[in-house]
C-alpha positions in Angstrom: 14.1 32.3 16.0 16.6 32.7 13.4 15.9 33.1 9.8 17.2 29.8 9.0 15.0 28.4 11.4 12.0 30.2 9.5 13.3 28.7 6.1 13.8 24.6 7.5 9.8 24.8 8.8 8.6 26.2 6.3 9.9 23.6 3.8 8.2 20.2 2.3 10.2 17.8 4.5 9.1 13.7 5.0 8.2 13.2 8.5 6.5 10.3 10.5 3.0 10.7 11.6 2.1 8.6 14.4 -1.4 8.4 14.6 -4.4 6.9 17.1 -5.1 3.6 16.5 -6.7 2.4 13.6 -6.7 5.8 11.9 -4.2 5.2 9.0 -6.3 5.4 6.5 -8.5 7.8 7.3 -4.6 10.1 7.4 -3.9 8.8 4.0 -7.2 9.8 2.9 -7.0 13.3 4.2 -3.8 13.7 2.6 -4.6 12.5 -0.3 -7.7 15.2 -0.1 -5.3 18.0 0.9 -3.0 17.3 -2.0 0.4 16.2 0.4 2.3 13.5 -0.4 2.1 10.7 1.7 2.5 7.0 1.8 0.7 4.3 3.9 2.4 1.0 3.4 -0.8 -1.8 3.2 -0.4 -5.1 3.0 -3.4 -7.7 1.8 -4.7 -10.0 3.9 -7.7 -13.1 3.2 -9.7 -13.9 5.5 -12.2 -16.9 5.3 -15.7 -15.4 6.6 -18.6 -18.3 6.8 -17.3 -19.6 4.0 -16.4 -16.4 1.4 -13.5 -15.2 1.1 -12.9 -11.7 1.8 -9.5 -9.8 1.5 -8.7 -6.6 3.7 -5.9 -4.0 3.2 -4.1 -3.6 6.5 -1.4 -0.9 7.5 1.9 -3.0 7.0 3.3 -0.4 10.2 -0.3 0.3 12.3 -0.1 3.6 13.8 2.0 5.1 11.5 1.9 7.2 7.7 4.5 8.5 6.4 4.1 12.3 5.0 5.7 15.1 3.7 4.6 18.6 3.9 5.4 22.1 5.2 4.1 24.4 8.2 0.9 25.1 7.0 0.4 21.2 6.2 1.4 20.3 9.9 -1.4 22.9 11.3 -3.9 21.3 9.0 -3.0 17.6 9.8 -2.7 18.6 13.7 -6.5 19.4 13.0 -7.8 16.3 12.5 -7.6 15.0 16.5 -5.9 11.5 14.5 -2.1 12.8 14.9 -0.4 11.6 18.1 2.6 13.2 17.9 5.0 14.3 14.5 8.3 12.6 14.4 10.9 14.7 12.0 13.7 12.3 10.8 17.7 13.0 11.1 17.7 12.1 7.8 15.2 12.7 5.4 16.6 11.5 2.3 17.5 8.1 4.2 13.7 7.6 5.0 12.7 8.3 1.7 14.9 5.4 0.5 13.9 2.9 3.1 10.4 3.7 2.0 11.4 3.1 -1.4 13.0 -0.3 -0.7 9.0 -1.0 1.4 7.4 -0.2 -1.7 9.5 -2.0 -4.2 8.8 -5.3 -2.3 5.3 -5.0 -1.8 4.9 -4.3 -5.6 6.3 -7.5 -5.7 4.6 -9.2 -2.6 1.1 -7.6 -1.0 0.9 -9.9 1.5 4.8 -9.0 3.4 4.1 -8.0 7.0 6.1 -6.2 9.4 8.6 -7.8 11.4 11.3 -6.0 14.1 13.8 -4.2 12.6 17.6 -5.5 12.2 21.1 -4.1 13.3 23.2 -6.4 12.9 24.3 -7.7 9.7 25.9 -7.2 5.9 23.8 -4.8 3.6 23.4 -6.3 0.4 21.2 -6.0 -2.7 18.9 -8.7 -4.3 20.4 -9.7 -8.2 17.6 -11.8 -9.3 14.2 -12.4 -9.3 10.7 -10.8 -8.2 12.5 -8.7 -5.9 15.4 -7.8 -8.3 17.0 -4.4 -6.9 15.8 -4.1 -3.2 18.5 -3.3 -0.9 18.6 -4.4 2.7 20.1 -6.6 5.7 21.0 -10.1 5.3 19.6 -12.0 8.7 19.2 -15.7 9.2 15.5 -16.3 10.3 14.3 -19.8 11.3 17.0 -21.4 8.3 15.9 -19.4 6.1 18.1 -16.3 4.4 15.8 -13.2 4.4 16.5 -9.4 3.6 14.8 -7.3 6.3 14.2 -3.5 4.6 14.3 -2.0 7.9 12.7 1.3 8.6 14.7 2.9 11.1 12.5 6.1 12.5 9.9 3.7 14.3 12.4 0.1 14.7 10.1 -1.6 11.8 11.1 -3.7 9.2 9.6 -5.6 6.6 11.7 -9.5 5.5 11.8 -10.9 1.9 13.1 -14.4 1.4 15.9 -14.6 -1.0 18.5 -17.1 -2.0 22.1 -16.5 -1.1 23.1 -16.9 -5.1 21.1 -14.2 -5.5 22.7 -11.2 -3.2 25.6 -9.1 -3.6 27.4 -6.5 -1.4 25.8 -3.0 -1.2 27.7 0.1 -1.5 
């Protein structure tokens, strides 16, 4: 092992935790403990329960949080029995934006859920309106334009509905 092997793992770096089933929150929490930056995408969700109404967070991706930390993080978060396996991206500053764009649109929307991710179409960004700034893929869903903020490293996305006056080319 070379020494610039040493230096990449022993860097902060945001990587993809895929983690058994229903444990995304406990993984944020642990993270949050541990002091790592991390980010679990939740949407809201109500339910109507003999007649209350009760609203649940639920993991917009289920199975996965998104983390960043170095080689001692990795040893601590292998630990826990809840990581299935640690995916490292090809590009890490590409993640970190399509997080961004996730987190932009359900500051807007809390209720968004995922949807399959897109690879075919125009990249634009939203001019106007709640989600004014959000950069994605144009797709034609059911008649209806969207902009699917795709999240490449697990083939996720999550759709906004937006009208055609209000999107522009991307750079």
């Amino acid at each position: 092992m070379s020494d610039a092997d040493v230096e990449c793992s022993d860097r902060t770096m945001w990587r993809v935790l895929h983690v058994r089933p229903r444990c995304e929150k406990k993984m944020a929490e642990f993270c949050r403990v541990r002091s790592l930056d991390h980010y679990l995408p939740l949407r809201r969700e109500t339910k109507i329960y003999q007649r209350r109404k009760v609203t649940v967070e639920k993991p917009v991706f289920p199975g996965y949080v998104f983390a960043a930390f170095d080689r001692e993080g990795k040893l601590d978060l292998l630990k826990t029995n809840t990581v299935v396996r640690i995916l490292d991206p090809p590009d890490e500053s590409r993640l970190v934006r399509e997080l961004d764009q996730i987190r932009k649109a359900l500051a807007v929307d809390a209720s968004l859920g995922a949807t399959d991710a897109v690879t075919q179409g125009r990249r634009v960004r939203i001019t106007s309106g709640p989600f004014l700034g959000v950069e994605g893929i144009v797709a034609e869903i059911k008649g209806t334009t969207k902009v699917v903020l795709n999240v490449e490293m697990i083939g996720r996305a999550v759709a906004v509905i937006a009208d055609r006056d209000c999107l522009e080319p991307a750079d």
